[in-house]
C-alpha positions as a printed NumPy array, in Angstrom:
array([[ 13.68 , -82.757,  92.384],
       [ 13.088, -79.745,  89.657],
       [ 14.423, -80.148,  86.355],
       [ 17.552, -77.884,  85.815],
       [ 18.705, -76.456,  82.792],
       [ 22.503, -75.751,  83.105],
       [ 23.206, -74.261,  79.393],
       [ 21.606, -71.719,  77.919],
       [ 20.996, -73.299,  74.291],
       [ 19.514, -70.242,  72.645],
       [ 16.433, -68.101,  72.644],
       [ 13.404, -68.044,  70.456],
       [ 11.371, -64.773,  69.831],
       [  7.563, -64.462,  69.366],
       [  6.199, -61.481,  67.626],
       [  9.141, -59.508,  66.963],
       [ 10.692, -57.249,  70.139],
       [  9.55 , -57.029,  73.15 ],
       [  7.137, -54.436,  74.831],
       [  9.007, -51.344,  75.709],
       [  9.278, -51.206,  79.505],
       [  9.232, -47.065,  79.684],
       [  8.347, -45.199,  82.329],
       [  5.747, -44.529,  80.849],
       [  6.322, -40.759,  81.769],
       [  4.22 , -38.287,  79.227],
       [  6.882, -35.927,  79.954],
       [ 10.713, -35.935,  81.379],
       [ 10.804, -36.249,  84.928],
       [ 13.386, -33.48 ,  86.933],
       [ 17.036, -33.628,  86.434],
       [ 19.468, -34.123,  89.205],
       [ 21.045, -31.436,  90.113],
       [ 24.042, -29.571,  89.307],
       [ 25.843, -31.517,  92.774],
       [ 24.484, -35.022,  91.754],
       [ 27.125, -37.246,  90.369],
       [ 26.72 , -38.656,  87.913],
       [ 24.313, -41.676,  87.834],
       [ 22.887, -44.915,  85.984],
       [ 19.103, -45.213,  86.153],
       [ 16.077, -43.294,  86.558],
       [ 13.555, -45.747,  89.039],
       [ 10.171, -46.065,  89.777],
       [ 10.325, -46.919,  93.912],
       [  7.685, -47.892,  96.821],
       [  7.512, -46.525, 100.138],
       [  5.001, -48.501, 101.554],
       [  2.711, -51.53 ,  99.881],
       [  0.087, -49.03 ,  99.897],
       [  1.474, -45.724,  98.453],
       [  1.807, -43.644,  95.769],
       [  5.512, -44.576,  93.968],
       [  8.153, -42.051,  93.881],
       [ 11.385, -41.61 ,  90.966],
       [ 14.771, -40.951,  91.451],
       [ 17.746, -41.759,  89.709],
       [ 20.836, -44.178,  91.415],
       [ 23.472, -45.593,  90.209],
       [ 23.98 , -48.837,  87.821],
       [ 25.502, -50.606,  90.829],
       [ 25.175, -49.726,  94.381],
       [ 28.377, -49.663,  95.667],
       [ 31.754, -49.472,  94.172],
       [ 31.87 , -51.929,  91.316],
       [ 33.952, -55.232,  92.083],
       [ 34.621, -58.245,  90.009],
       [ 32.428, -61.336,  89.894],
       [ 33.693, -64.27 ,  92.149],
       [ 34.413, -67.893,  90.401],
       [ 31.274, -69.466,  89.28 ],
       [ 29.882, -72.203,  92.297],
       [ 28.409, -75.391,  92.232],
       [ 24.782, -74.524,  91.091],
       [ 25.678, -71.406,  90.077],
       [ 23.681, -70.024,  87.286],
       [ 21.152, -73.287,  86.991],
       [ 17.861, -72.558,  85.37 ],
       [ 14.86 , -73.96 ,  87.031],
       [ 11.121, -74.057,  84.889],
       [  8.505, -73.369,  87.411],
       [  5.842, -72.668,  85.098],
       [  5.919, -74.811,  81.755],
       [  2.954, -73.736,  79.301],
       [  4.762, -74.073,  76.279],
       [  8.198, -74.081,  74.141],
       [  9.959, -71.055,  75.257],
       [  9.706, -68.045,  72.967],
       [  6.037, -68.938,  72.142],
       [  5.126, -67.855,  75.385],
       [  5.71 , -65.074,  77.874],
       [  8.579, -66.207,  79.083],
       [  8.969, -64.361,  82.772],
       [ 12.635, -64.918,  84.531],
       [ 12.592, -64.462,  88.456],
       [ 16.531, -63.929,  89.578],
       [ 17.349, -64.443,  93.625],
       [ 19.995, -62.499,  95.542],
       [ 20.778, -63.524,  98.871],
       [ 20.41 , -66.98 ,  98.797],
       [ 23.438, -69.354,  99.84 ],
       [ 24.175, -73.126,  97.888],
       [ 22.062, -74.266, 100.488],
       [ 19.097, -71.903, 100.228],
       [ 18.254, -72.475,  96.552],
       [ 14.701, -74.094,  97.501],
       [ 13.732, -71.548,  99.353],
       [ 14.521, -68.929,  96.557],
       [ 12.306, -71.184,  94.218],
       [  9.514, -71.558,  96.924],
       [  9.823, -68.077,  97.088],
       [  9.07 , -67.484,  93.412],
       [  6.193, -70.004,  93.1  ],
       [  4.647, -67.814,  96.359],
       [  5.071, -64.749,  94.41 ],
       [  3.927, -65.699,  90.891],
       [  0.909, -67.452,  92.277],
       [  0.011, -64.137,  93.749],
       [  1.196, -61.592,  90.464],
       [ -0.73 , -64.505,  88.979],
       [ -4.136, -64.04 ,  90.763],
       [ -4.482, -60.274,  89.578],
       [ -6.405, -59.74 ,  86.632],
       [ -5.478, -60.093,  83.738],
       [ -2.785, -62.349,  84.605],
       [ -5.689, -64.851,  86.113],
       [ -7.48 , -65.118,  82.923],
       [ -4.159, -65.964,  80.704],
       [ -2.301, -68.05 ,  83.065],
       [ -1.572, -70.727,  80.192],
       [ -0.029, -67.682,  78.491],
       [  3.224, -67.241,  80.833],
       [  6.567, -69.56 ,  81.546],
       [  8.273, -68.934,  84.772],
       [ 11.899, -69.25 ,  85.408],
       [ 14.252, -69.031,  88.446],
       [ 17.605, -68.843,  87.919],
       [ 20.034, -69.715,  90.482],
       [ 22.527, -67.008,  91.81 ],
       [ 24.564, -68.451,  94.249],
       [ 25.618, -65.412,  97.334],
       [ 28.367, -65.977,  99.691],
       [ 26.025, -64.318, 102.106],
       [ 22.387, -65.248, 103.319],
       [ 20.077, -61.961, 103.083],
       [ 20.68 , -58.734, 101.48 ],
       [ 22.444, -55.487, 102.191],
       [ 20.647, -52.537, 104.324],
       [ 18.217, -55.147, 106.216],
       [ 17.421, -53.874, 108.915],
       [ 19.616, -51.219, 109.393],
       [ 21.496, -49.232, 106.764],
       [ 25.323, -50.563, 108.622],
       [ 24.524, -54.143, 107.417],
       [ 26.692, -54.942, 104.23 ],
       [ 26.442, -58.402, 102.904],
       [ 27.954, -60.162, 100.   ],
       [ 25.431, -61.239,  97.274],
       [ 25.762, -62.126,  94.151],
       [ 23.256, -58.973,  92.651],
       [ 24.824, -56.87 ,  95.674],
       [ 21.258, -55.961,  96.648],
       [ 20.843, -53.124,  98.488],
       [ 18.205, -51.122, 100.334],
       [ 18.947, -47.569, 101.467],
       [ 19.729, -46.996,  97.469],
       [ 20.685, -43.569,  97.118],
       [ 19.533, -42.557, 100.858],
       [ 15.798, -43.843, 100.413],
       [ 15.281, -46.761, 103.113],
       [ 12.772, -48.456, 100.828],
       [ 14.445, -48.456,  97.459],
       [ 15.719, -51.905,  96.842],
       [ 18.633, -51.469,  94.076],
       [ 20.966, -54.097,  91.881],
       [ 23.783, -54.402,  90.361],
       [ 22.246, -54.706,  86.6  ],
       [ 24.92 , -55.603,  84.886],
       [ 24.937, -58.928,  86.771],
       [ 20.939, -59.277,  86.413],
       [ 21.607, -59.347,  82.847],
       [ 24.519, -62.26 ,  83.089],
       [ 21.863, -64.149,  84.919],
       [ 19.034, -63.751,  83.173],
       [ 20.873, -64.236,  79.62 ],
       [ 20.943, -67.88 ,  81.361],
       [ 17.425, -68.389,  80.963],
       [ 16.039, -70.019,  77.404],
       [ 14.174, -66.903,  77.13 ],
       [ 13.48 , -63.592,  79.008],
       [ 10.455, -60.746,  78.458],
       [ 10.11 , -60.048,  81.864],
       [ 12.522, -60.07 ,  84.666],
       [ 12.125, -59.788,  88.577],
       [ 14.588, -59.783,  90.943],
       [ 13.69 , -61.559,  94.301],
       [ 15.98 , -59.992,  97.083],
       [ 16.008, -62.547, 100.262],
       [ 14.221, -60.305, 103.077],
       [ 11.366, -59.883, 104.748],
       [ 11.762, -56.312, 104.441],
       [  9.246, -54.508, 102.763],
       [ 10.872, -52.878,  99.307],
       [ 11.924, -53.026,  95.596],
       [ 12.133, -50.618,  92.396],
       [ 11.746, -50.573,  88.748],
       [ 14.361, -50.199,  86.235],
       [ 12.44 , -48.739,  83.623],
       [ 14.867, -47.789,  81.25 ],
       [ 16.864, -50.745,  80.733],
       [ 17.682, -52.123,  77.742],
       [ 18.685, -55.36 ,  77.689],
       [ 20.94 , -57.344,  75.136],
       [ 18.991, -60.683,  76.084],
       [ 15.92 , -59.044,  74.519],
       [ 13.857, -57.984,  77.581],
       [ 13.275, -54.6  ,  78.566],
       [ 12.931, -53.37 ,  82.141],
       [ 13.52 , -54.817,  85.411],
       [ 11.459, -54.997,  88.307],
       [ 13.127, -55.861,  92.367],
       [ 10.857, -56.94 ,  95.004],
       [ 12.015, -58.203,  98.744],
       [ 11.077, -62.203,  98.557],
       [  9.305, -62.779, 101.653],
       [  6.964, -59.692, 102.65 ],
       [  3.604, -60.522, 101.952],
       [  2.641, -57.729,  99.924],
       [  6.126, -57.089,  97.947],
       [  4.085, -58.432,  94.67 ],
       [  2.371, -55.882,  94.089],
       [  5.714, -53.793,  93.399],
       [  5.907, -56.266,  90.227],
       [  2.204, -55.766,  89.374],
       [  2.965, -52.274,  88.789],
       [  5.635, -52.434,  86.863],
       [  4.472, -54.71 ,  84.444],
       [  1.707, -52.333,  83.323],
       [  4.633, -49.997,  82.315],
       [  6.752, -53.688,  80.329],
       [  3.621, -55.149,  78.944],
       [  0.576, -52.815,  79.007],
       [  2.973, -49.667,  78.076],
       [  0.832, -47.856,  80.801],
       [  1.327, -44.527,  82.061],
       [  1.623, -43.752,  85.893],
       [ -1.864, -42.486,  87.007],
       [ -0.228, -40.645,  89.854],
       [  0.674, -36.7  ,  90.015],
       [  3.399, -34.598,  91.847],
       [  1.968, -31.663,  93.111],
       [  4.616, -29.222,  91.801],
       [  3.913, -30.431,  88.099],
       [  1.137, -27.967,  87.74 ],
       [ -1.018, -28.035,  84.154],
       [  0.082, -30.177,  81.331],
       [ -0.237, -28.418,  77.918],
       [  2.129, -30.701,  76.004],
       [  0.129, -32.989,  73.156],
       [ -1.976, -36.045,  73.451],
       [  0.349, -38.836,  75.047],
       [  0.452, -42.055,  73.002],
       [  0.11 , -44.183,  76.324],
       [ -3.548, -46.002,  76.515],
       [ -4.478, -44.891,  79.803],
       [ -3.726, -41.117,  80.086],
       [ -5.528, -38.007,  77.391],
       [ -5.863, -34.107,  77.616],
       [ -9.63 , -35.477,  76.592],
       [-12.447, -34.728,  78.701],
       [-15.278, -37.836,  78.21 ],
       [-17.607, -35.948,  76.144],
       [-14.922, -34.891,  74.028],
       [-12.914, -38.52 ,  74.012],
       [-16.787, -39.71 ,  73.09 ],
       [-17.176, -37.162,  70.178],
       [-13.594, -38.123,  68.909],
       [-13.945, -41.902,  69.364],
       [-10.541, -41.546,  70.921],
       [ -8.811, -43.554,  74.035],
       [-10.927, -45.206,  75.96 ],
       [-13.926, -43.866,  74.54 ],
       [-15.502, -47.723,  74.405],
       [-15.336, -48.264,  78.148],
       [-16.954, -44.558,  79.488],
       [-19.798, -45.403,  81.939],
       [-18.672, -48.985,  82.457],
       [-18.181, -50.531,  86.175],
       [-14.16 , -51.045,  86.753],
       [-12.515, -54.175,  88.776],
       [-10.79 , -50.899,  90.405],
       [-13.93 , -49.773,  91.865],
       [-16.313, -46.608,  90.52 ],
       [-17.272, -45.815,  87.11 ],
       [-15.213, -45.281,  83.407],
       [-15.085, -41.674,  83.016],
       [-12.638, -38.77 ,  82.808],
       [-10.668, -37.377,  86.239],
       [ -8.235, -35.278,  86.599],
       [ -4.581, -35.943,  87.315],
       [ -2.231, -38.487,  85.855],
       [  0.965, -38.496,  83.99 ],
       [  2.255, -37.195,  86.997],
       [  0.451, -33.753,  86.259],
       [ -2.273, -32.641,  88.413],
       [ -4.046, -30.978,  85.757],
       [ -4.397, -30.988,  82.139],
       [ -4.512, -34.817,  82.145],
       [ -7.   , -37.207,  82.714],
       [ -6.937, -40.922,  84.212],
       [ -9.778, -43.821,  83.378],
       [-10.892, -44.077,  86.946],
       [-10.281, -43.257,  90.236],
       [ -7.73 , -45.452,  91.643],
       [ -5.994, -47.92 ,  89.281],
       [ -2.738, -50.405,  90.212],
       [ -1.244, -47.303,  88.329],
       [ -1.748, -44.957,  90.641],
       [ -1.77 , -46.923,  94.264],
       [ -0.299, -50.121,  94.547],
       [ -2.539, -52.771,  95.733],
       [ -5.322, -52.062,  93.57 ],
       [ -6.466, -53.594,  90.016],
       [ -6.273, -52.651,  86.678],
       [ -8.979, -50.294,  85.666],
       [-10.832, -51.573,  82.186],
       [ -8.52 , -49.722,  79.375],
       [ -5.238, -50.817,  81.601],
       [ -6.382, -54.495,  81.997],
       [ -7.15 , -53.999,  77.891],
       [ -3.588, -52.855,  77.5  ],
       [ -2.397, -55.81 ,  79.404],
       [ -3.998, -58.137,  77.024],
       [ -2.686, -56.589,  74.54 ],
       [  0.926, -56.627,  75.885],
       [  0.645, -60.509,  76.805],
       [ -0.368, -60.885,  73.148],
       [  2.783, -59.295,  71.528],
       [  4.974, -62.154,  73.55 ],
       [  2.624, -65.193,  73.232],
       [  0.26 , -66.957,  70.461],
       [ -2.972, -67.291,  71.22 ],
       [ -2.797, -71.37 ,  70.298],
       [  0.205, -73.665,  70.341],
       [  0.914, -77.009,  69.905],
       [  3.383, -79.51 ,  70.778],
       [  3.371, -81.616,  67.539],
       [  4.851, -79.673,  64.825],
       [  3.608, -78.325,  61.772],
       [  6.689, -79.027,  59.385],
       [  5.952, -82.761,  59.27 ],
       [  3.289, -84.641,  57.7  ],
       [  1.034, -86.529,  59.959],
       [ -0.676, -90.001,  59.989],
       [ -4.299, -89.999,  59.795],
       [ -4.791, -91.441,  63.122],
       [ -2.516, -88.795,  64.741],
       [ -3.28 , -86.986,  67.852],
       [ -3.328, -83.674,  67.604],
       [ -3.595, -81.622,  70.526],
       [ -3.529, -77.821,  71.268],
       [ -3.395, -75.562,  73.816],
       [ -5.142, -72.077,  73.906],
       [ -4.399, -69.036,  76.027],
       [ -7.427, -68.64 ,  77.589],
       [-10.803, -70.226,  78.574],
       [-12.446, -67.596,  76.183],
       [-10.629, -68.509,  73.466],
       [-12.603, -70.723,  70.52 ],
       [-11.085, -73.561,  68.479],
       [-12.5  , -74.868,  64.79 ],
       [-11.236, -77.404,  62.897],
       [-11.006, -77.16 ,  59.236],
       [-10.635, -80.564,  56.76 ],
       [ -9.235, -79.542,  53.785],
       [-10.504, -75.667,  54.886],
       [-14.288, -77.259,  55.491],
       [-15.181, -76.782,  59.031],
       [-16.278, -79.648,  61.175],
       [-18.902, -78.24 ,  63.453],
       [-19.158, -81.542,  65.626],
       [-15.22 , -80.914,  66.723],
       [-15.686, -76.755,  67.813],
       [-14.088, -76.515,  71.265],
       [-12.08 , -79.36 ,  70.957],
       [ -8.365, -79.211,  71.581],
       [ -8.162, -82.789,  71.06 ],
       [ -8.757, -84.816,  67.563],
       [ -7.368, -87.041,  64.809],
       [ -7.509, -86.745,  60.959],
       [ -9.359, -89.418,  60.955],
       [-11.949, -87.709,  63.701],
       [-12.155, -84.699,  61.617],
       [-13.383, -87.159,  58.413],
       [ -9.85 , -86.985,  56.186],
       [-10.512, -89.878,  54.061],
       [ -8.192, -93.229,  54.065],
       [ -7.198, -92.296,  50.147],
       [ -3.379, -91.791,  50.104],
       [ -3.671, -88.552,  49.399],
       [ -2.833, -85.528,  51.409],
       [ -5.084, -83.495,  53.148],
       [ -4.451, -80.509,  55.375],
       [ -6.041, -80.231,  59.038],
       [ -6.432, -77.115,  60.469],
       [ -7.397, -75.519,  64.032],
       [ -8.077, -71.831,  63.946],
       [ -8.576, -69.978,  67.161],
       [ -9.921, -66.945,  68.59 ],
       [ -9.878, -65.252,  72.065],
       [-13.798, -63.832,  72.379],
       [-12.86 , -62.18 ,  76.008],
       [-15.433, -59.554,  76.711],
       [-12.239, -58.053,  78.327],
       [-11.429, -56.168,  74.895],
       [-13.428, -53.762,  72.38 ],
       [-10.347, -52.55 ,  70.46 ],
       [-10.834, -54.461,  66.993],
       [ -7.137, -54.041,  66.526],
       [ -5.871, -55.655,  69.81 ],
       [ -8.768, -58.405,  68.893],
       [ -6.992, -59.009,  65.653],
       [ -3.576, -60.06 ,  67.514],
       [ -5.83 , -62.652,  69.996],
       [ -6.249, -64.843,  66.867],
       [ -3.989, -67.879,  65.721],
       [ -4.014, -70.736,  62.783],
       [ -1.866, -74.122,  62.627],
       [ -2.179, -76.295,  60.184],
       [ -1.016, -79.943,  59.186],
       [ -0.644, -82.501,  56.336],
       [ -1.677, -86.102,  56.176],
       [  0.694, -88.342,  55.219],
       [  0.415, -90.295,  51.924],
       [  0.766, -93.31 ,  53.09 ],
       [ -2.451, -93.826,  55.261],
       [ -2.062, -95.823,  58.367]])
């Protein structure tokens, strides 16, 4: 049986706040019009696992608000799917379900193993896997499925009153926010949320501008069992974590002229001039992408046609399905590295330890390099190591203290930006006791 967590003791933060989930957007996107009522939240949406995402802007809720039914047996339970590390010192990612019954709460957590071991597989999620925590938390529906599947008369009672047919738009999977955030408050910590709607229909959205009082920023839906709904969350994580632009256009944009956009993965630069400046992505031009095609300069992104220019051709931020190109997987890195250290450890660091001590860490990637330090000597012999003892490291058996310390950094060929390589670093350190042992 999983381990449940039925209080929610607290929360621990890592680096400060958390990556800004925006849009992204280098400039405001159209305003409803004049006959719109008034709504809650401008989202990102899918129509197909293959397209080009749309925005619109729909309400908070998606029907009528109505009040929360009595808490249920099970109700609210936090499962830990993914355990790397004390919450808060890792990127802590909380997957919610709607539509699941009492009796369907294994399936919801099958369902979020299924999809994290897919989000998981994309790079650079693949290469930092010891990086992230995964959570489901448990929100019991009176109904099994969610509203809109198939047809737009079906109307079922969940607990996030999922929805598809959202403002009209068959695909656009919408949620009652206000109840995401009472769930995911549950968890011990939350930087990124999904929202796992029970269907097999192919949907989802992101919530973009949310701002959360639990300290996350964003949230991302997704339909639980199509096969390709993941890559919904893919996307929208490059807006939460990488603070990525969309690399898409709407033709009726026409030329940007606005100035240079702060996100990584859009410029007004052309390459020769982004090489002459040393600007953007200058450092990747003429290198191979995981995206296919070459580093360079094209036209179209920001959602203008022209007057901006995209890393490659076809990036996860343009068409769903794809990969990061090299600056966006960069960005990533850089995002997973505001939420998580680059080297934890179990044992802590505020009490001495006996000279025949374990110590054991745990880095955040295979590319990332330990030394040990003895009294702030390295020991060559014990590089790599994420095992040793004082004694090991030579600390002498003289009732003194002596301080032990493992350094590490993350020498992933994935990153040229000497500032984002500065954050992929990490120190902990330990004293001996004085007693020797």
């Amino acid at each position: 049986m999983p381990t449940r967590i039925r209080r929610h003791t607290g929360r621990r933060r890592w680096g400060g706040a958390v990556a800004v989930a925006a849009l992204a957007a280098v400039t405001t996107l159209p305003a409803a019009s004049a006959a719109t009522p008034q709504r809650g939240h401008r989202v990102e949406y899918f129509t197909g696992p293959d397209g080009h995402p749309r925005h619109t802007t729909v309400p908070a809720s998606p029907a009528p608000s109505a009040p929360l039914r009595p808490s249920v047996r099970g109700d609210g339970d936090v499962v830990p799917i993914v355990r790397n590390g004390p919450a808060g010192h890792r990127l802590d990612v909380v997957f919610i379900g709607d539509g699941y019954t009492a009796a369907q709460q294994g399936d919801f957590h099958a369902a979020v193993r299924a999809k994290w071991e897919k989000m998981s597989a994309v790079e650079p999620y693949a290469s930092y896997r010891n990086l992230f925590n995964v959570w489901a938390v448990d929100a019991v529906s009176h109904d099994s499925g969610v509203s809109g599947d198939p047809g737009k008369d079906v109307v079922k009672d969940t607990a996030l009153r999922s929805a598809f047919f959202c403002d009209g738009i068959e695909r656009l999977l919408c949620v009652d926010t206000d109840r995401v955030e009472a769930y995911a408050a549950k968890a011990p910590a939350a930087d990124l949320v999904v929202v796992l709607s029970h269907s097999a229909k192919y949907g989802g959205a992101g919530y973009n501008d949310v701002v959360s009082k639990a300290g996350y920023e964003g949230i991302a839906t997704a339909s639980s069992d199509h096969p390709r709904s993941d890559r919904i969350a893919v996307h929208e994580t490059g807006h939460s974590l990488g603070k990525l632009a969309d690399e898409y256009e709407y033709p009726d944009y026409g030329t940007y002229t606005g100035d240079e956009p702060a996100q990584a993965n859009v410029s007004t630069l052309r390459a020769g001039d982004m090489a002459g400046r040393r600007a953007k992505w200058y450092r990747w031009l003429g290198r191979t992408s995981p995206d296919g095609g070459t580093v360079g300069a094209y036209e179209g992104g920001g959602y203008y046609p022209k007057g901006l220019f995209r890393p490659t051709e076809n990036s996860v931020m343009r068409t769903l399905g794809r990969e990061f190109n090299l600056p966006g997987a960069e960005a990533m890195i850089a995002g997973f590295h505001r939420h998580a250290a680059v080297l934890t450890s179990g044992l802590r660091t505020d009490r001495p330890v006996a000279r025949t001590a374990r110590i054991t860490v745990r880095t955040s990637a295979r590319t990332v390099v330990v030394r040990w330090y003895a009294d702030g000597r390295e020991v060559r012999a014990a590089r790599g190591r994420t095992l040793v003892t004082p004694r090991s490291l030579g600390v002498p058996a003289d009732g003194r203290r002596h301080r032990v310390t493992a350094r590490a950094t993350d020498t992933t060929a994935a990153v040229r930006d000497p500032k984002v390589r500065m954050s992929m670093q990490g120190e902990l350190s330990w004293e001996t006791e004085l007693r020797t042992r």
